[in-house]
KESE-530828 format. One line per field, with one value per residue (C-alpha): residue in three letters; x negated, y, z. Coordinates in steps of 0.05 Angstrom, whole numbers, plus 5000, padded with zeros to 4 digits. Layout:
! residues N
res (ala|...)
px (X|...)
py (Y|...)
pz (Z|...)
! end
This chain:
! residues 685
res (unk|unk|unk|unk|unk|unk|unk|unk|unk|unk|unk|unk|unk|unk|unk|unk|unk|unk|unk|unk|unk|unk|unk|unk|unk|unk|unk|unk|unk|unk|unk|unk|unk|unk|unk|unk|unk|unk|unk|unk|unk|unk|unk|unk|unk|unk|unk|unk|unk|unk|unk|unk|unk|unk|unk|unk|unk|unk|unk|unk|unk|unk|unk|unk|unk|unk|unk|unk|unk|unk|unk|unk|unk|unk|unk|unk|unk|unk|unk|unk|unk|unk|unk|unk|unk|unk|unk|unk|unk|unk|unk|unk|unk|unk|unk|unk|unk|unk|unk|unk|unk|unk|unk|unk|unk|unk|unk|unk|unk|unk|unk|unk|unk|unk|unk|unk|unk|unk|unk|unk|unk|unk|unk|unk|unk|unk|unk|unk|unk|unk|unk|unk|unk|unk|unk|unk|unk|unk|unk|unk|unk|unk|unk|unk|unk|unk|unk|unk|unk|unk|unk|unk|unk|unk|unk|unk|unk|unk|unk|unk|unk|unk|unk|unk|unk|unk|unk|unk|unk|unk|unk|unk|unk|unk|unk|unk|unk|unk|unk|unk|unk|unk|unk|unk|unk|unk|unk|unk|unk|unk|unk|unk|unk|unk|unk|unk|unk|unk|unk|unk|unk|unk|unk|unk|unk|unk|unk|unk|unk|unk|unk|unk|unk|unk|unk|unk|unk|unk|unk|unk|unk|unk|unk|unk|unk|unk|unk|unk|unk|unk|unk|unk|unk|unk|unk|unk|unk|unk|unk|unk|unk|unk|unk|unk|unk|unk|unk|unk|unk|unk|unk|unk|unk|unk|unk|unk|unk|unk|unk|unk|unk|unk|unk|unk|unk|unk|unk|unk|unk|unk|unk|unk|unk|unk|unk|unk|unk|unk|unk|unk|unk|unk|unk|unk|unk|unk|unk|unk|unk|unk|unk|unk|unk|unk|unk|unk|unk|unk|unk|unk|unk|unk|unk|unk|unk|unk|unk|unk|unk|unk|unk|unk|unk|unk|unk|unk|unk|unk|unk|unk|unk|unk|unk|unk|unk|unk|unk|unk|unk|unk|unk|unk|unk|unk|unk|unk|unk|unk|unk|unk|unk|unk|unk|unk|unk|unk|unk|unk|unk|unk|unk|unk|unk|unk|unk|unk|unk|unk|unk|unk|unk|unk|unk|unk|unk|unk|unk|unk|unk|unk|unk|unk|unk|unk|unk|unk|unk|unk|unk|unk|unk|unk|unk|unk|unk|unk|unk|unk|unk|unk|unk|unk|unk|unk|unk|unk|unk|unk|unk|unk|unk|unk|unk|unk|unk|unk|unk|unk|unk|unk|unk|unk|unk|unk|unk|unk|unk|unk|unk|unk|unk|unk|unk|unk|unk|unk|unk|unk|unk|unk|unk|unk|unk|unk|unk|unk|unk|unk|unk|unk|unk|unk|unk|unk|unk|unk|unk|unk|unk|unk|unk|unk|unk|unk|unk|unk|unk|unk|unk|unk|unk|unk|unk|unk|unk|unk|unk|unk|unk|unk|unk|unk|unk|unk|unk|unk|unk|unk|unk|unk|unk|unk|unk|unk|unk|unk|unk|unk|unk|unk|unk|unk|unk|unk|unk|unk|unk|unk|unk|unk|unk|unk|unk|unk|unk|unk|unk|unk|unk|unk|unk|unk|unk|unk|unk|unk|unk|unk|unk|unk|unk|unk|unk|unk|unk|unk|unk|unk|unk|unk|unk|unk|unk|unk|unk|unk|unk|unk|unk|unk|unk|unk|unk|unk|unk|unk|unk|unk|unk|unk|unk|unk|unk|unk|unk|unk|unk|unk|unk|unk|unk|unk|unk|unk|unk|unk|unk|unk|unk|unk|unk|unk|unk|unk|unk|unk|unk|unk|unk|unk|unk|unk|unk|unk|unk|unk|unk|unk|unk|unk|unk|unk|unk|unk|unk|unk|unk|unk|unk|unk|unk|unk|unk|unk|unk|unk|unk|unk|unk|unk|unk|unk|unk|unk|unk|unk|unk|unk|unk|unk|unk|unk|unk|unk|unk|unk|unk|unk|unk|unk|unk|unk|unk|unk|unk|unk|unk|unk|unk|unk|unk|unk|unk|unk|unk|unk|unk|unk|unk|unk|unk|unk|unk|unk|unk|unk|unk|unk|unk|unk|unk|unk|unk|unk|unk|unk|unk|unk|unk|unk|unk|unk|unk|unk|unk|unk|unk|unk|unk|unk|unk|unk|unk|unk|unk)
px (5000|4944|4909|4977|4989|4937|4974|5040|5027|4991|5042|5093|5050|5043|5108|5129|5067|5105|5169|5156|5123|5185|5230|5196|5195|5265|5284|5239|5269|5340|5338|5418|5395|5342|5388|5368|5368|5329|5319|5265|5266|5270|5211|5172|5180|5171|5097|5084|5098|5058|4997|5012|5004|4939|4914|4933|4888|4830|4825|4827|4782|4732|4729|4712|4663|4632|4617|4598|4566|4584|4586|4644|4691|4667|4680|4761|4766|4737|4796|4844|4820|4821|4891|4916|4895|4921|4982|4989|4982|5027|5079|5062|5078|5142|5193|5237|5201|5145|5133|5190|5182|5150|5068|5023|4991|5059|5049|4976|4953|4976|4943|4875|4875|4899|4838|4786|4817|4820|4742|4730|4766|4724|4648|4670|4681|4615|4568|4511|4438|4422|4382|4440|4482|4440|4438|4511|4517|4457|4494|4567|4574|4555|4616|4661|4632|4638|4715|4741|4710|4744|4812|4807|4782|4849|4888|4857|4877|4943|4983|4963|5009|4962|4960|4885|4902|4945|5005|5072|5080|5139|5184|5133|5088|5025|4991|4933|4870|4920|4950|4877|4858|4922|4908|4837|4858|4903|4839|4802|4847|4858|4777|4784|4832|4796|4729|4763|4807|4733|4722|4785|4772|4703|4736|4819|4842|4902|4873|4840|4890|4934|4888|4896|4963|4964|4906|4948|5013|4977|4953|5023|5038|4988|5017|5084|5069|5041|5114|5159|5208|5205|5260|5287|5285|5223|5197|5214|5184|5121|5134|5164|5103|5050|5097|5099|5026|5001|5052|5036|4962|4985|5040|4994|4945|4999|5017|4940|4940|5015|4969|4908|4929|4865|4842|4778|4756|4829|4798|4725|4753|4734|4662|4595|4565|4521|4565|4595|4538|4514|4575|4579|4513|4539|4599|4544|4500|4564|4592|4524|4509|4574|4567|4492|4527|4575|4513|4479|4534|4533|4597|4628|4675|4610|4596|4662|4675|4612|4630|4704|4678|4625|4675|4737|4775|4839|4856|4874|4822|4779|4808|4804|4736|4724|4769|4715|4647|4677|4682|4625|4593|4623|4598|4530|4538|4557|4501|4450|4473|4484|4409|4392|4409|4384|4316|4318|4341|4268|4228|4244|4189|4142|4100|4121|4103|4155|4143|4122|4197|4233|4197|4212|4286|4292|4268|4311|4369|4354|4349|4412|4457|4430|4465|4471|4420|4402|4358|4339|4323|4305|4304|4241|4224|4292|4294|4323|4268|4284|4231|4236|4192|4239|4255|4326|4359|4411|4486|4548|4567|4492|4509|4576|4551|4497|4543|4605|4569|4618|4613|4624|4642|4632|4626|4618|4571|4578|4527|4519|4484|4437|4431|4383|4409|4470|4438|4431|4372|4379|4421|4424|4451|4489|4494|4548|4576|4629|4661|4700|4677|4705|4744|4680|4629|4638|4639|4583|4546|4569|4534|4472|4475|4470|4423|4373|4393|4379|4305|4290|4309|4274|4209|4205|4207|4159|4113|4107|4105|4043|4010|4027|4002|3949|3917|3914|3925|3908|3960|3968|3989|4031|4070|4082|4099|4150|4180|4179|4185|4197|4116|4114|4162|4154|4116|4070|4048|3984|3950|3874|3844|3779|3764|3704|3682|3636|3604|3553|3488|3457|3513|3520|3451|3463|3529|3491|3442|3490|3542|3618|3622|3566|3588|3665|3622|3578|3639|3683|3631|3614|3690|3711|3653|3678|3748|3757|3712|3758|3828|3793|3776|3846|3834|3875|3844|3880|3837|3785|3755|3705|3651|3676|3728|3764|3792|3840|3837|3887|3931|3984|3990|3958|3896|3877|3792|3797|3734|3694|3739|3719|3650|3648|3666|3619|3561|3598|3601|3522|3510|3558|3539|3462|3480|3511|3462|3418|3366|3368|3440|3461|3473|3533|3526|3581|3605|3638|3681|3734|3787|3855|3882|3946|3963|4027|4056|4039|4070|4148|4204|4183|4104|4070|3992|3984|3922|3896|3888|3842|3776|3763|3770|3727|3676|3660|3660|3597|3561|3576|3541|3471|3472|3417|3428|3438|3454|3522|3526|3567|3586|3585|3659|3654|3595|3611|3673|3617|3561|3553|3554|3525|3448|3436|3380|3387|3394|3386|3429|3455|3479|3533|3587|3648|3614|3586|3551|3501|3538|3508|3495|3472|3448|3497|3445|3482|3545|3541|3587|3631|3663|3685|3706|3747|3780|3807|3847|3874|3936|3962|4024)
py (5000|5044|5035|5050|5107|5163|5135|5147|5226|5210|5161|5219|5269|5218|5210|5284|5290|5231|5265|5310|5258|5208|5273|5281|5213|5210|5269|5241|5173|5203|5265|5276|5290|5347|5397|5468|5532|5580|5657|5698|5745|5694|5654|5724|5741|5666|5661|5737|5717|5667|5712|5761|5701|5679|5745|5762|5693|5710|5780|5744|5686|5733|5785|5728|5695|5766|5774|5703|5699|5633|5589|5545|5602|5649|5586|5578|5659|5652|5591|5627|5693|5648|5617|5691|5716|5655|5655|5733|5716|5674|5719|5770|5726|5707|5718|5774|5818|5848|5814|5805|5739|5676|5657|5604|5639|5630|5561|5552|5598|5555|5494|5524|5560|5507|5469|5523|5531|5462|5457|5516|5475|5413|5454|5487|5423|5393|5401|5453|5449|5526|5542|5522|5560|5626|5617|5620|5673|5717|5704|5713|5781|5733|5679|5746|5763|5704|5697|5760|5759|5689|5729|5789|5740|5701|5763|5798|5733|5701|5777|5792|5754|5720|5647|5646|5593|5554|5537|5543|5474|5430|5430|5391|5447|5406|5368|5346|5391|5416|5347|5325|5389|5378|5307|5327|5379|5340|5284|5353|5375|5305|5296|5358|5339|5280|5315|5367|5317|5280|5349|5349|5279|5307|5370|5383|5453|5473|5514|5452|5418|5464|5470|5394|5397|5456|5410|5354|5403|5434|5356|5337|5405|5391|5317|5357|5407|5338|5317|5368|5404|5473|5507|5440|5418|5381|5449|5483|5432|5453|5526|5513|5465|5509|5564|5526|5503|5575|5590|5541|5558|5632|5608|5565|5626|5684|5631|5622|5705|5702|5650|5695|5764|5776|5773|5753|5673|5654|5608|5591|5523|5506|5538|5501|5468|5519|5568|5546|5532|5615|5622|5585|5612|5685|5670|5639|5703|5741|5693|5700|5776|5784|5731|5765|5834|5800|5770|5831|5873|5921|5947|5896|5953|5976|5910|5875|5936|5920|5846|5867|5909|5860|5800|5843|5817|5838|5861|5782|5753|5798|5783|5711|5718|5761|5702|5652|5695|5699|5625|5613|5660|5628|5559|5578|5612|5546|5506|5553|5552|5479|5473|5517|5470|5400|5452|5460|5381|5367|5426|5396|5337|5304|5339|5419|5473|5514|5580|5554|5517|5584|5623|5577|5573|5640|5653|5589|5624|5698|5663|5626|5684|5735|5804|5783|5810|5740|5737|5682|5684|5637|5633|5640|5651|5675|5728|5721|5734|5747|5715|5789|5824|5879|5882|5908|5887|5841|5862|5845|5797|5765|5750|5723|5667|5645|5638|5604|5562|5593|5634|5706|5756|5829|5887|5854|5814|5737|5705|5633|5602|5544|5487|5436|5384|5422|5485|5548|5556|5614|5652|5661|5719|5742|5811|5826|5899|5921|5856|5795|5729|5678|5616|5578|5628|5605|5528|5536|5579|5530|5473|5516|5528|5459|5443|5491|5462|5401|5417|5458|5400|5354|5408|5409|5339|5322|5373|5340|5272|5293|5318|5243|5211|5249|5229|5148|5157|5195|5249|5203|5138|5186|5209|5142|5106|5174|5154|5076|5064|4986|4980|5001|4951|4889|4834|4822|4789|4763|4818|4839|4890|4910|4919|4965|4956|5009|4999|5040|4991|5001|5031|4996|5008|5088|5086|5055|5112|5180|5215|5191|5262|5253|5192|5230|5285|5238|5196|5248|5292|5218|5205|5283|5266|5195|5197|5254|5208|5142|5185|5235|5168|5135|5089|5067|5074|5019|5008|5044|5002|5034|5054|5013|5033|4996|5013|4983|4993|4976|4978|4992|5027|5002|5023|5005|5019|5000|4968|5028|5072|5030|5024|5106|5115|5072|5112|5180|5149|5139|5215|5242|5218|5246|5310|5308|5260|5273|5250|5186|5173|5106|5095|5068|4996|4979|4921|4921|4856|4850|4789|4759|4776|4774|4852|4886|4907|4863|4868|4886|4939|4973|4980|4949|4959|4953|4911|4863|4798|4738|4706|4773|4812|4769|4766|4845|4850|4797|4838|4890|4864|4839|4909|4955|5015|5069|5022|4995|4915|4895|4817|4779|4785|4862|4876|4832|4877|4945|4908|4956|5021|5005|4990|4943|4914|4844|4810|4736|4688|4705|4657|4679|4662|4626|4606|4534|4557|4615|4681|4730|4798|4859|4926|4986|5046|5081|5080|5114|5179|5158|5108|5175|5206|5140|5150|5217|5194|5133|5135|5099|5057)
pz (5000|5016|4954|4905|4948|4909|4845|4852|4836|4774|4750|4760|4725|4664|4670|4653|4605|4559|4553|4504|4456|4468|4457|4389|4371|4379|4333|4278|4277|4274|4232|4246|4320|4283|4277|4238|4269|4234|4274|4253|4309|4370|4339|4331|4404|4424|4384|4409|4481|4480|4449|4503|4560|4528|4524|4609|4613|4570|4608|4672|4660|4619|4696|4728|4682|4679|4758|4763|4703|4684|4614|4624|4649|4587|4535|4571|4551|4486|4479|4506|4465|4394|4419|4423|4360|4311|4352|4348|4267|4269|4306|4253|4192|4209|4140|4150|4215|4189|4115|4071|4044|4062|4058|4066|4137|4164|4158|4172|4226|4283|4275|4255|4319|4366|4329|4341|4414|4425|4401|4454|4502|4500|4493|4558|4593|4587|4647|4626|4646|4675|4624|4571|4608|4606|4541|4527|4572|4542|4473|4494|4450|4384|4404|4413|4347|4315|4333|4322|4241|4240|4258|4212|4161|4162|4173|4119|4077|4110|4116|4050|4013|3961|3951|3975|4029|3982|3957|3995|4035|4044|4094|4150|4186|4165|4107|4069|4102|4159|4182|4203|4235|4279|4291|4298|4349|4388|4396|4425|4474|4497|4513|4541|4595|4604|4618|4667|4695|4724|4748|4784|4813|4851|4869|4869|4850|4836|4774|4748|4749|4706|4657|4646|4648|4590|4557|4548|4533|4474|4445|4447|4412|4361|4336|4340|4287|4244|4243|4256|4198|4194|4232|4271|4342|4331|4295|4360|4406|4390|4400|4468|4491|4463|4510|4574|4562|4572|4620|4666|4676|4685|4734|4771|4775|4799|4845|4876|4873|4921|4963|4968|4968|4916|4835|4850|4834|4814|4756|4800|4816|4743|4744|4734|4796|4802|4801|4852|4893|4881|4903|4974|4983|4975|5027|5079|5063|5084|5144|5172|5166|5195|5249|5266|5268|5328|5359|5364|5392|5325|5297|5252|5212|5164|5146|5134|5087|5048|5040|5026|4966|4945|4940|4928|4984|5008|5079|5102|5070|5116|5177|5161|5149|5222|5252|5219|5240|5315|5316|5289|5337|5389|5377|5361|5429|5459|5432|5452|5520|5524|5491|5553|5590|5558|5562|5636|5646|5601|5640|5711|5692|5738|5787|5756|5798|5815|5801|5734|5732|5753|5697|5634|5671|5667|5602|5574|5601|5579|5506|5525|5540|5485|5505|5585|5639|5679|5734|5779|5856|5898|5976|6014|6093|6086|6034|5963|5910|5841|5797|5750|5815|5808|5888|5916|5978|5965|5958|5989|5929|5939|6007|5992|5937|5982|6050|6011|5954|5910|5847|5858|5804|5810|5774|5711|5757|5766|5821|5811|5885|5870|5924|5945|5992|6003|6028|5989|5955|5905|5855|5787|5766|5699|5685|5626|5630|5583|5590|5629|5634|5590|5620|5577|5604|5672|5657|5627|5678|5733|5696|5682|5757|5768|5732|5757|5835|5800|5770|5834|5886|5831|5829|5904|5923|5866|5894|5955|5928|5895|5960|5985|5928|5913|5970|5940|5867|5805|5782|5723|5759|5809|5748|5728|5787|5792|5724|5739|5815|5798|5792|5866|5896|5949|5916|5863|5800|5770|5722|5704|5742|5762|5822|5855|5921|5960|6028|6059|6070|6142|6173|6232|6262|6248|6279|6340|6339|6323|6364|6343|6316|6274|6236|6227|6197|6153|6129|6106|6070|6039|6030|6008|5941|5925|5930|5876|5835|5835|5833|5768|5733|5745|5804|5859|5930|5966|6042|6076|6126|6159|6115|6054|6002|5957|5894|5837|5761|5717|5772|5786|5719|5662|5621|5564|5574|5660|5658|5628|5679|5731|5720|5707|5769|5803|5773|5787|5875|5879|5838|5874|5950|5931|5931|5999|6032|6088|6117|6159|6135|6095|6024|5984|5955|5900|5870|5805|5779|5725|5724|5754|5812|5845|5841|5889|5953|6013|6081|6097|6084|6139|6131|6071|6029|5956|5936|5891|5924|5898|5869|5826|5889|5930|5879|5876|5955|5948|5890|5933|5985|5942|5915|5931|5968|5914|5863|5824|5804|5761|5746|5681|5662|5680|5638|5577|5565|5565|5538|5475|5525|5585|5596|5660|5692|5695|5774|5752|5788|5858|5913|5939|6005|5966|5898|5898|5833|5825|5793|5745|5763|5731|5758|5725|5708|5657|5615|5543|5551|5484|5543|5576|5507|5503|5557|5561|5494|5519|5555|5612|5614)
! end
């Protein structure tokens, strides 16, 4: 049913196209039913009226071909133009008006003009490359030319009375030469319709769809004058369909002139494509110069007269088109307000310090709100602080946002209070004089207001989660652990990590010999220049026991290069601790080993340690242990995963507690700096 439904209104419109040939038909077969009626003077003002119609059209068509300078439109004038002029001859040569007797352009003038109007007809239909179409329009004076010769040429020779043209013809309206220019003609007009009616298929008009409708008219009018008798019905058929023809496209365009109130593009809807394309273009240039004019808070009058003189529009078309620019206004208002706030949503991102978050806020909203004064304040020791530094106590309405958690409008003023954690924590404030808030201005405020409670709430409690985990972990495995707190949960799961272990060698006989204070003072100026180099690196410190430290790579965020970050670091401990050394106090040993462990959260809900747990882990507190004071071992896994970057001093084989066989074991003295390079590109996961 759904598919039938498009056809019914063609069927009907075939329908009413066949009557005419089915009248005819009819009239032929029985000549009694093709009576005579033979009056001069109502088939001179039938012909001239019809000359008159096609003339309105060719004027009309032609004004708008002109402005839009287009090919197709200029070729339906030119038609319509060569349609007039036989037709006019026609109307002129009728026996007993204006010539006495009869003559052979009585006879002839109609069909050779339907033919050269019908051969207009189908030219215009085709689709024209632009630089065809320039050409037809840079030589439109020659086709004027060309066609008004042709018509003086047969007046000259029709009105004249000679038998130039011929002899007189029998009673049909057309034979020999003249019977296949009407059969000829009808063939034209019917590719015609068929070409505009695919034109009508990609884009319905009302106007396109007449001029099939007259197409098809003026065929049928053509096999008409093949058959018909001079002055019977079937003689006047063609009169009357060559009539409604013209009639119809000039009905169908007064009509679209009732609908729009203007001249202007009544016959665009049959234009070249890219006619129609300059043409949407020219109504976006004005839509937006219009809407831009709103935005900006300029007077709209000046320009709306300038596009209602540019496109000739009429007084309704205009205030459609202010009714169109203020909606459009309106949503692009929208969307850059809701983009405001997606914007703030992305800006509130892990560890963002907050003034930093209050001034892209503010400046996403200022963008946001175009026209409107906004500010943002924010409560501190007490005091609301704009983030503009412009001072001023706060007012009344200030006060009354902040104590109720309300909005408050005032003045043209509306106060939006922010909250964190229920409590008030700032304003933001929306300054629009001259005008109420909208209904749609306040949702959308109240979100906005939200959202920045959101991002500040979100800014201040990842600020102090950094302070916490900063003290463990680098900012880079504190963001991610933020962004995937799974990896920090109870339990754990067998990974590869490697694991460096630092212990200060001879510490116990200089904590016998130095003041408590002393050793406090030694560890933590040790502690304050290795930590930094572990956390910059991207390691985990999990324990301090003491004088030892251990630390995880790979863990609990992955990296790619671990090993080299691991083994960087080890390097960076022992430079590091020289600088800070004195004399008499003990050096750093560290132990360096890559492998499988068993890597998570150990303990309970209420108190629990992440660490890496295993052979692997074992294995670098013993290397640890066999290195010299100063020095960083590293194990065979660990340096066959550097080999190309690091240079070592081979240890030989090494007995050590755990290990029923000997272990490898390498001294670390340098690590080529393209490892660091390396690093700093690849990211963690």
């Amino acid at each position: 049913m759904r598919g039938t439904r498009p056809l019914l209104p063609l069927a009907v419109w075939l329908l009413h196209m066949a009557l005419p040939l089915l009248g005819l038909w009819l009239l032929v077969s029985q000549p009694r039913a093709d009576v005579r009626w033979e009056h001069h003077y109502t088939h001179f003002w039938l012909v001239a009226g019809a000359a008159v119609i096609n003339v309105g059209l060719a004027v009309r068509v032609n004004e708008d071909a002109r402005r839009r300078s287009d090919a197709r439109l200029f070729l339906v004038s030119l038609a319509f133009v060569a349609a007039a002029g036989f037709l006019g001859l026609h109307a002129l040569a009728t026996p007993g008006v204006i010539l006495a007797g009869k003559n052979t352009g009585f006879i002839v003038a109609t069909p050779v003009g339907l033919f050269v109007a019908g051969a207009l007809a189908l030219v215009s239909s085709l689709d024209f490359a632009p630089q065809t179409a320039g050409w037809v329009i840079r030589h439109q004076g020659a086709g004027r030319a060309a066609v008004a010769v042709l018509l003086v040429g047969w007046a000259a020779l029709s009105l004249s009375g000679t038998s130039v043209l011929g002899r007189d013809l029998p009673p049909t309206e057309a034979q020999g030469p003249l019977l296949l220019a009407a059969a000829a003609g009808s063939l034209l007009y019917v590719a015609a319709a068929l070409r505009y009616y695919v034109l009508y298929r990609r884009r319905p008009a009302a106007v396109l769809l007449s001029v099939i409708t007259a197409f098809v008219l003026l065929a049928e009018a053509m096999v008409a004058i093949a058959y018909a008798r001079n002055w019977q019905t079937s003689w006047w058929e063609w009169h009357v369909l060559m009539l409604l023809a013209f009639a119809f496209v000039a009905y169908s365009a007064h009509q679209q002139y009732r609908k729009e109130g203007s001249r202007s593009g009544l016959f665009t809807g049959i234009a070249l494509e890219q006619t129609l394309a300059q043409v949407r273009q020219d109504h976006s240039a004005a839509l937006e110069a219009l809407v831009e004019a709103m935005e900006h808070g300029a007077r709209t009058a000046p320009v709306t007269a300038r596009l209602a003189d540019r496109f000739d529009l009429t007084e309704r078309q205009v205030q459609v088109l202010e009714r169109g620019a203020e909606a459009l206004a309106h949503d692009r208002e929208q969307i850059r307000r809701l983009g405001a706030l997606v914007a703030i949503g992305r800006e509130a991102s892990v560890i963002r310090a907050e003034d930093e978050l209050l001034a892209k806020a503010t400046a996403l909203v200022q963008q946001a709100f175009g026209r409107d004064s906004v500010r943002l304040g924010v409560l501190r020791a007490g005091a609301l602080v704009f983030t503009d530094d412009q001072g001023g106590q706060p007012g009344p309405a200030h006060r009354q946002a902040l104590e109720s958690g309300e909005p408050v409008e005032a003045d043209g003023v509306l106060h939006m209070p922010l909250s964190v954690k229920g409590h008030a924590a700032g304003l933001l404030e929306v300054r629009s004089p001259g005008r109420q808030f909208a209904e749609r201005d306040r949702s959308v405020l109240l979100s906005l207001a939200n959202q920045l409670s959101i991002a500040l709430e979100n800014a201040r409690l990842y600020q102090q989660l950094e302070g916490l985990f900063r003290s463990y972990i680098s900012p880079d495995v504190a963001t991610s652990l933020l962004a995937d707190p799974g990896q920090a949960a109870l339990g754990g799961a067998v990974a590869e990590v490697t694991v460096l272990m630092a212990d200060l060698e001879g510490f116990t006989p200089f904590a016998e010999r130095t003041d408590p204070a002393g050793v406090v003072a030694m560890l933590n100026a040790y502690y304050s220049r290795v930590v930094p180099q572990i956390l910059d690196n991207g390691g985990t410190v999990v324990q301090f026991v003491g004088d030892a430290v251990m630390a995880l790579f790979n863990a609990p965020v992955q990296q790619a290069d671990h090993v080299q970050r691991a083994c960087r670091a080890g390097l960076a401990i022992q430079s590091a601790v020289q600088c800070v050394a004195e004399p008499g106090w003990p050096l750093f040993r560290v132990g360096i080993n890559t492998g499988p462990a068993l890597v998570g959260n150990i303990g309970s809900e209420h108190l629990r340690n992440f660490t890496a747990i295993g052979d692997t882990t074992n294995l670098a507190a013993r290397l640890q242990t066999a290195a010299p004071a100063g020095e960083v071992v590293i194990s065979e896994t660990t340096y066959a995963r550097i080999r190309p970057l690091a240079t070592v001093r081979p240890l030989g084989r090494l007995s050590v507690k755990g290990k029923l066989a000997p272990v490898v074991a390498y001294v670390l003295t340098s690590l080529d700096a393209r490892s660091e390079e390396a690093s700093r590109t690849t990211p963690t996961t």
